[in-house]
N, C-alpha and C positions, 0 to 999 in steps of 0.2 A: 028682592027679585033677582038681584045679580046675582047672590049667594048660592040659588037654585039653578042659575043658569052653568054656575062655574060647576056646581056637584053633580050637576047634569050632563055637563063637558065631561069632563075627569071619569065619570060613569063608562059615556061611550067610547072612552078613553081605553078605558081597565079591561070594555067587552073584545076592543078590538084586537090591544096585546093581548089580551088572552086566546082569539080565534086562528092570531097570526102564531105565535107559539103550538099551537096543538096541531096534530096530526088529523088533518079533516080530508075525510072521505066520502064519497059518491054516495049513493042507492047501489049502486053495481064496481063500489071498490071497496067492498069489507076485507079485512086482514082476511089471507089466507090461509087461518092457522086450523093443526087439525085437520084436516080435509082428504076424502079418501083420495087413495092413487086409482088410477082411471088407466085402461091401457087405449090409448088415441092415435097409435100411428099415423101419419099422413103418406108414408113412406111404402110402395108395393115389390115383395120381394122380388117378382119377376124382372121390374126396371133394374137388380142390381145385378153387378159383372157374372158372369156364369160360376157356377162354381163345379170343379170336377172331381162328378159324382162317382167316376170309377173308382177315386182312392177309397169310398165308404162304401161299395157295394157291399160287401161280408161283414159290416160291422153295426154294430146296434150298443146305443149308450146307454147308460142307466146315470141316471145325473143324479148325485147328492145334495139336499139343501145347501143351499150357500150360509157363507157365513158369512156377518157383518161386521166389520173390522171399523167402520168409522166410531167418530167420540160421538158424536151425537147424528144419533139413527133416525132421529123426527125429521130432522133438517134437509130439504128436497130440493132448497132454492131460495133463492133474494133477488129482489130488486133496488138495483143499486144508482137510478139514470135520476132520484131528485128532482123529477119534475111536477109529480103531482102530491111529493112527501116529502117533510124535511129531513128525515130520517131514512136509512136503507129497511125498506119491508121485507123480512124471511118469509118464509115460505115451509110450512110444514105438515108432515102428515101425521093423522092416527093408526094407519093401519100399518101393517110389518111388511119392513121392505126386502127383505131377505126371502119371504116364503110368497111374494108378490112378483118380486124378480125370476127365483126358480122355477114358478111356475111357468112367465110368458117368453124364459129364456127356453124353456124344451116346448114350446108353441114354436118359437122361432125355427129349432130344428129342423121341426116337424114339416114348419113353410119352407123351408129348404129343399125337403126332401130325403133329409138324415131322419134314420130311423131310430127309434126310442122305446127301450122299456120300460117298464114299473120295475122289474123285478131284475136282480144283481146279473151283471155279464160280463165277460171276458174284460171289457172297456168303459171303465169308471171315471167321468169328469167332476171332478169336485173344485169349487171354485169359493174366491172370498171377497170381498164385496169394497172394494178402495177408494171408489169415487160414485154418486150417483147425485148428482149436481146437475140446477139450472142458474146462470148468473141472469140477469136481464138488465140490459143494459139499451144501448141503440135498439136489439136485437136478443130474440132469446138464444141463448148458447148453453146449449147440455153437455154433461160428458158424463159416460160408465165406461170406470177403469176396474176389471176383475183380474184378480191373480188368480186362473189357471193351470187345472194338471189333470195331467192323464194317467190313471190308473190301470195297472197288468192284472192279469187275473189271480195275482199274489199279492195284490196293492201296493207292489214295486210302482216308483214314480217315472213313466217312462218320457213324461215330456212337464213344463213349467215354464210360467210365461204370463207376461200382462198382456191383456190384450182391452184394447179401448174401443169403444165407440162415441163421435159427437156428430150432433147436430144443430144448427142455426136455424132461426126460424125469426121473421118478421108479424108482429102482431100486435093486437091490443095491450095497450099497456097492462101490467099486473092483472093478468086473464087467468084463472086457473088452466081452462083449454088448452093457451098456449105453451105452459106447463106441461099439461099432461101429453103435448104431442111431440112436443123437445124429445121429454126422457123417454118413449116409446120408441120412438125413430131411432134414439142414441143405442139403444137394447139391441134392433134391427143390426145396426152398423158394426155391433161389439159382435155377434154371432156369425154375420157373415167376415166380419179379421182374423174371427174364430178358423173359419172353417177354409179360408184361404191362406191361413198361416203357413209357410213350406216347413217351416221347422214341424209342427204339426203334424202335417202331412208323411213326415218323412219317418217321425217316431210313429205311424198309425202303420205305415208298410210295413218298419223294422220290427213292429210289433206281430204282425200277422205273418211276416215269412219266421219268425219263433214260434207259432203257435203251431207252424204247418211242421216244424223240422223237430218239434220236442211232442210232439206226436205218437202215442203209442203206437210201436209195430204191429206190425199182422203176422198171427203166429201161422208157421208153417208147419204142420205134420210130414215126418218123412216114413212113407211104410218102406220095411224091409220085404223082401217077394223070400 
């Protein structure tokens, strides 16, 4: 009888180290591996600083796929606060983040009020993809770092530049949601650094008083009487 009761100890012994060692999860905290990108902003473009629309009256972009320069492109985000895992949980997606970016980065434009084609024009932004990160820790904190450049209508590079967006967000712990609202908002914030950059601004004038001054002439006929 004793003998059963020790292999019975030691039993619930072996379940317990075992349940304290493993990574145990909710109904509503499964790894968020895999999983699509969502665009979620919480963030409304009219709440941000004004942007001046006279430097872009004349100009209309045509934006190239971006390119994705990180080592590992699945990788969207981690949880790193160890409160309800003993381990730090990543966070990763299936889908491409490069042609998911491009796309709601010329949305963002567009919520701007910068105009956008399909089709090639004078002013080419081609950009490349450096950071697109959520840490979660206390608080979600995102950040998209793009390097940046503007292209002439020779594909001269008339401007280059990082330009970042982050955003903090308080939430449920290891929530996809608060994920996908982080790095939507952090897009928001990177478009408009974008578009109030003076350097920026200053190569989009230099660019347009060239376009006005290399200008073919207007030919003149002179009759003789």
């Amino acid at each position: 009888m004793k003998k059963m009761k020790i292999f019975a100890a030691l039993g619930v012994t072996a379940l317990l180290l075992s349940w304290m060692g493993a990574t145990h999860l909710s109904a509503d905290e499964k790894p968020l591996k895999g999983i699509p990108l969502v665009w979620s902003p919480t963030e409304d473009v009219r709440s941000f600083k004004a942007v001046d629309l006279s430097v872009y009256k004349d100009v209309r972009f045509f934006v190239k796929p971006f390119n994705d320069l990180r080592k590992k492109p699945e990788e969207i985000g981690v949880n790193i606060e160890r409160r309800h895992f003993p381990e730090d949980m990543p966070v990763t997606t299936r889908d491409d983040v490069s042609q998911w970016l491009t796309y709601h980065f010329i949305k963002a434009l567009s919520d701007f009020d910068i105009q956008v084609s399909k089709e090639k024009t004078p002013w080419t932004l081609e950009g490349e993809i450096v950071k697109f990160f959520v840490v979660e820790k206390n608080a979600y904190k995102a950040e998209v770092a793009l390097k940046m450049r503007l292209l002439g209508k020779n594909n001269e590079v008339l401007w280059e530049d990082m330009i970042r967006g982050e955003a903090t967000r308080v939430g449920k712990s290891y929530f996809d949601l608060n994920y996908y609202e982080s790095l939507s908002d952090a897009v928001l914030f990177a478009v408009h650094s974008l578009l109030n950059n003076p350097t920026f601004q200053q190569a989009l004038k230099k660019g347009q008083s060239g376009l006005k001054t290399h200008r073919a002439p207007v030919e003149v006929s002179t009759f003789r009487s």
